[in-house]
N, C-alpha and C positions, 0 to 999 in steps of 0.2 A: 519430597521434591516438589517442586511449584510448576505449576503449569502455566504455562507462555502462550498468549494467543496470540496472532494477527493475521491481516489477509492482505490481496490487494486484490483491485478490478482487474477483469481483462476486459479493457475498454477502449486498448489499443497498446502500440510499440511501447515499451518501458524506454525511459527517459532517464538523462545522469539526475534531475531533482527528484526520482522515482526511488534511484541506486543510493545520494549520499543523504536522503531523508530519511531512508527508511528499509531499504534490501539490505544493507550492509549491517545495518543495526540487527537484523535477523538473523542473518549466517553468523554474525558474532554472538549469537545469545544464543544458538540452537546446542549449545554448550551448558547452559545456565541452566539448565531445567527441562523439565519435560514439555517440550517446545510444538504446539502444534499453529501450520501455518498454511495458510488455504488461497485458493483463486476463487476471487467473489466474485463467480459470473451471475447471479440474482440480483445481485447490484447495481451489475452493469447495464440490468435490461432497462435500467432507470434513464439510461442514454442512446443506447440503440435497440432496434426493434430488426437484426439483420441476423437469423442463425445462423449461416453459413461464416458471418466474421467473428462473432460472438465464441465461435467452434473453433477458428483460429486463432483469437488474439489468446483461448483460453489454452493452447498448445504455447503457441509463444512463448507467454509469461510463463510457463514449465521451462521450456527449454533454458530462458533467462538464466531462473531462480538456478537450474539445477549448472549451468554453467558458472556461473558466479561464486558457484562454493559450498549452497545448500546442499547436506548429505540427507539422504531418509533414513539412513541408517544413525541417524542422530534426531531425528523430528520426523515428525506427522504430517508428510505434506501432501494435499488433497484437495480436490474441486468445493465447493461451497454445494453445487447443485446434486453431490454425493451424500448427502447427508441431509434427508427428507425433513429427520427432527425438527431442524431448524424451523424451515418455515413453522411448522407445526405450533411450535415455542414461541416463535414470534404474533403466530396472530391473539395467543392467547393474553402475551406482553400488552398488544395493543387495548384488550377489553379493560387496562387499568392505568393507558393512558389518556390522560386530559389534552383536549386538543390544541389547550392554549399551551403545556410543552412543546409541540410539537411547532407552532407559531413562534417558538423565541430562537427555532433553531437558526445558527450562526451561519452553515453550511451550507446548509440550503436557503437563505439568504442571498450566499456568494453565488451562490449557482447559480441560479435564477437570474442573478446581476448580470451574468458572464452569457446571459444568453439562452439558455435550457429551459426548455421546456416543463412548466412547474406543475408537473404529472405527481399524482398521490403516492405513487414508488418513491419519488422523489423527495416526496415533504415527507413521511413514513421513514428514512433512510434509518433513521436513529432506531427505531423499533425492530427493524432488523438486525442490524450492528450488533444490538444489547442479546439479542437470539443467539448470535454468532459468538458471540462472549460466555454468556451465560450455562450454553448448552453443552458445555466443558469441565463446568466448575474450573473456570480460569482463575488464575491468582495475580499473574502480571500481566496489562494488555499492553506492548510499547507505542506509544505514540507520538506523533508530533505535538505542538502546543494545538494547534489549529484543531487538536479533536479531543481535546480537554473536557467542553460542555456533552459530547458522545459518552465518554464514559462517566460522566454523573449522572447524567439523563439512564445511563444504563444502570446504575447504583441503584437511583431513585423506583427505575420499575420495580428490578429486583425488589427492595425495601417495601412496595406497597405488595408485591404480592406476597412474601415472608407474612408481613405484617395480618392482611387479611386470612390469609389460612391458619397463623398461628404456629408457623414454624421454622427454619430456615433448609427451604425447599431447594434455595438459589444463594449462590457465594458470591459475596460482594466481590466485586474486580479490585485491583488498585490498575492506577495509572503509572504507566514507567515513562518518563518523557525519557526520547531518545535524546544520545548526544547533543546537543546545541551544534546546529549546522545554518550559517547566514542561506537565507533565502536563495537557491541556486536561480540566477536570470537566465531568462531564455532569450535567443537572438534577437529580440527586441527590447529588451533592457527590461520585461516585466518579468517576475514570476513564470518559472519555467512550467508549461501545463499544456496538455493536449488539449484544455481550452482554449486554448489562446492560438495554438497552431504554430508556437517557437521552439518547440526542441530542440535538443543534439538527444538523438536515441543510442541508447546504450551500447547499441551493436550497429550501427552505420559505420561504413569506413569506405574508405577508397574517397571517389569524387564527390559521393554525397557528403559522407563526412566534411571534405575540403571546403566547400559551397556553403556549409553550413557554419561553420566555424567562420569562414572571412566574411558572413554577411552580418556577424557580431553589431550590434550596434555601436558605434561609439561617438567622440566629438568632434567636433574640427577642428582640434588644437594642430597648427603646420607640426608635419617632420624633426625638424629640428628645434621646436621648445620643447622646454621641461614640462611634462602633465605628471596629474595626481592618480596616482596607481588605485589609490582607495575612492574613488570614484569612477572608473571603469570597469565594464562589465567583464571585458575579458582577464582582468585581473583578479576578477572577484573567482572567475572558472578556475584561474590558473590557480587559487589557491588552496582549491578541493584535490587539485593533484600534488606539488608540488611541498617539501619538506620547508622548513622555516629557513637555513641556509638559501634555499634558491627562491625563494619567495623575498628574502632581505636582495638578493643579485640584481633579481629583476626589477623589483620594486626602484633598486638606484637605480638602474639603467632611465626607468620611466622621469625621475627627479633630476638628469642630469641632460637631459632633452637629447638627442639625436636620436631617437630609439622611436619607432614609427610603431602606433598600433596593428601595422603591418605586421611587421616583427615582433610582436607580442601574439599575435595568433597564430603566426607559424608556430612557437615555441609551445602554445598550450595543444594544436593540431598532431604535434609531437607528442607529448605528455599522454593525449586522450588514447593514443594510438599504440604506445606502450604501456598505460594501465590496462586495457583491457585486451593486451594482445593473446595470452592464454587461453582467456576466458572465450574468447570469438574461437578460437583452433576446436575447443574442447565445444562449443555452440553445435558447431559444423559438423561436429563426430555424432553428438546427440542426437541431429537432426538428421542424420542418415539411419537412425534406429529408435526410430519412434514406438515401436513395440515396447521396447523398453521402458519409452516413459510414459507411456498407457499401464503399464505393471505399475509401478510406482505409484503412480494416482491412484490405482484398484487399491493399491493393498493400503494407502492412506487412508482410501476413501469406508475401508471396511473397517481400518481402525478406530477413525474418528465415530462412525454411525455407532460400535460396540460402544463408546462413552456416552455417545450422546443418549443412547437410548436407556442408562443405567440412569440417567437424571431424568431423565420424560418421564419413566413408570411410577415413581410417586407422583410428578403434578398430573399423571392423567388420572391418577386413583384420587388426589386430594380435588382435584376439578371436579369429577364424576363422566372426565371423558372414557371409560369403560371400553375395550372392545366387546364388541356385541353377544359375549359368549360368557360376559362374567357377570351383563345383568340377571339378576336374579328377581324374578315374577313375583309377586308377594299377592295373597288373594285379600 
C-alpha cells in the first residue's frame, strides 16, 4: 500500500480555494492508500508570530478537515508540531542544501511579492516541506501545480543525501498533481488567498456569507445586455458547485441579457449554502466536543512520530548523530 502525504497551514479560516484545490482531493484519496495528513503549524510560524491564534487556527482547520469528511479511522491525521522528528530531519536536509536552490524558489518569490515578510523560515520553507515528506517514506505527495518545484527540490535533497551516504536512507516522493481545478477568484477577481484578504471561508454563512458573496467583483455591463459568463468571476464560483446541466442554464441565462450579476450571486449564495449545509451542522456538533478531537490528533500524532522515528534511526546512526549513551570511548 502507498503512502499519501499532505498538509496544510493553520495560518488562518480555510477558504473555498483551500477546499476545491486541495481538502477535497484529500478526503477523496484518504481511500487510496495509507493516507497521512497533518496541520503544518511550523510553517505557519513563517507568517505569524501570535500563539494564542496559531493554537486556534490549528483547532479550526481540525474541526474543518474533520467536518468535511476526513475519517481517522481511514488516515493519519495529526498536528506537524506532534512529530519532533521532523524538524530534526529537516535541519539535517538543510546541511546538503545549496543556497542558490533555495534562491530559485518560486514560492517564496510569490510571497515575498504579496508582501511577507522574507524571514529565513520563510526562504527555508522547501527544506521543511521535503522533512514533512520524507519523514514517512511517502510515495505520493498530492499537490497543486504551483508546488511542483517543492517536490523536486525535495527529490533532489533526498537524492544528495542517498547519494553521500551510499544508500537509500530516504524514498524518493512522486508528485500527484491534484484534479485540475481553474484558479478559484476571490472577491476581487484575483486568486483566492488569505494574502490577499478576498475570501469566501468555507464555513461563513448567514450575513457574512451574503456580504461577501454580492461584493463579487464584476463589470458594468447594464441589466439587461447579454455578458460573457466565461469571464466572470461569479461564474467562474458558480462552476465549482454547479453540475454541467445548470452550468449550460445559467451560462444562457448570462448570453441572453436580462439576467443581472445580481441574480447570478444570489444563485451561487444558494449553491455555497447547500454544499456545505451538512458539513457546517456536523462543524457545530465537533465544536461542542473538542475532547474528542484533541484524541484524534493525540493518537495521529503518536502514530505518525512511531513512523517517523523508524526512518530517523538509520540516518541518525549513518550521520553519527548517536544518543549519548551509544557513544562508545575508544582509548
Amino acid at each position: 500500500m502507498k503512502t499519501i502525504l499532505s498538509g496544510i497551514q493553520s495560518s488562518g479560516k480555510l477558504h473555498l480555494g483551500n477546499y476545491f484545490g486541495a481538502l477535497r482531493q484529500h478526503i477523496q484519496m484518504q481511500e487510496q492508500g495509507d493516507a497521512f495528513y497533518f496541520i503544518a503549524n511550523y510553517h505557519s510560524l513563517t507568517s505569524i508570530n501570535d500563539g494564542e491564534q496559531i493554537r486556534q487556527n490549528t483547532i479550526d482547520v481540525a474541526l474543518d478537515y474533520l467536518a468535511l469528511g476526513l475519517d481517522p479511522e481511514k488516515c493519519t491525521f495529526f498536528v506537524q508540531s506532534d512529530v519532533p522528528q521532523v524538524a530534526e530531519l529537516a535541519w539535517i536536509l538543510g546541511t546538503f542544501c545549496p543556497v542558490s536552490l533555495m534562491e530559485k524558489g518560486v514560492a517564496y518569490k510569490d510571497k515575498v511579492g504579496q508582501g511577507l515578510s522574507p524571514n529565513i523560515g520563510l526562504f527555508t520553507y522547501p527544506i521543511l516541506q521535503a522533512a514533512d515528506i520524507l519523514i514517512y517514506h511517502s510515495d505520493l505527495v498530492p499537490v497543486g501545480q504551483d508546488q511542483k518545484q517543492n517536490i523536486e527540490i525535495c527529490r533532489d535533497l533526498a537524492g544528495k543525501f542517498n547519494h553521500n551516504y551510499g544508500n537509500d536512507y530516504l524514498k524518493l516522493p512522486e508528485e500527484h498533481i491534484v484534479e485540475s481545478v481553474a484558479i478559484v477568484p476571490g472577491v476581487d477577481g484575483r486568486k483566492m488567498s488569505k494574502s490577499y484578504g478576498n475570501t469566501i471561508n468555507i464555513f461563513d454563512e448567514g450575513k457574512t456569507l451574503k456580504k461577501k458573496v454580492m461584493s463579487i467583483k464584476t463589470d458594468s455591463t447594464p441589466l439587461d445586455e447579454p455578458k460573457d459568463p466565461e469571464n466572470c468571476n461569479v461564474f467562474a464560483l458558480i462552476k465549482l458547485f454547479a453540475d454541467e446541466e445548470k452550468q449550460k442554464e445559467i451560462a444562457e441565462k448570462y448570453r441572453a441579457g436580462g439576467y443581472g450579476y445580481g441574480h447570478a450571486k444570489k444563485e451561487l449564495l444558494a449553491m455555497i449554502e447547500e454544499y456545505f449545509a451538512e458539513a457546517r451542522e456536523r462543524r457545530k456538533e465537533l465544536s461542542q466536543d473538542l475532547d474528542r478531537v484533541h484524541d484524534i490528533l493525540q493518537e495521529g500524532g503518536e502514530k505518525a512520530r512511531k513512523r517517523a522515528e523508524t526512518v530517523m534511526e538509520p540516518i541518525r546512526e549513518v550521520t553519527g548523530l548517536f544518543k549519548s549513551h551509544q557513544y562508545s570511548l575508544k582509548s
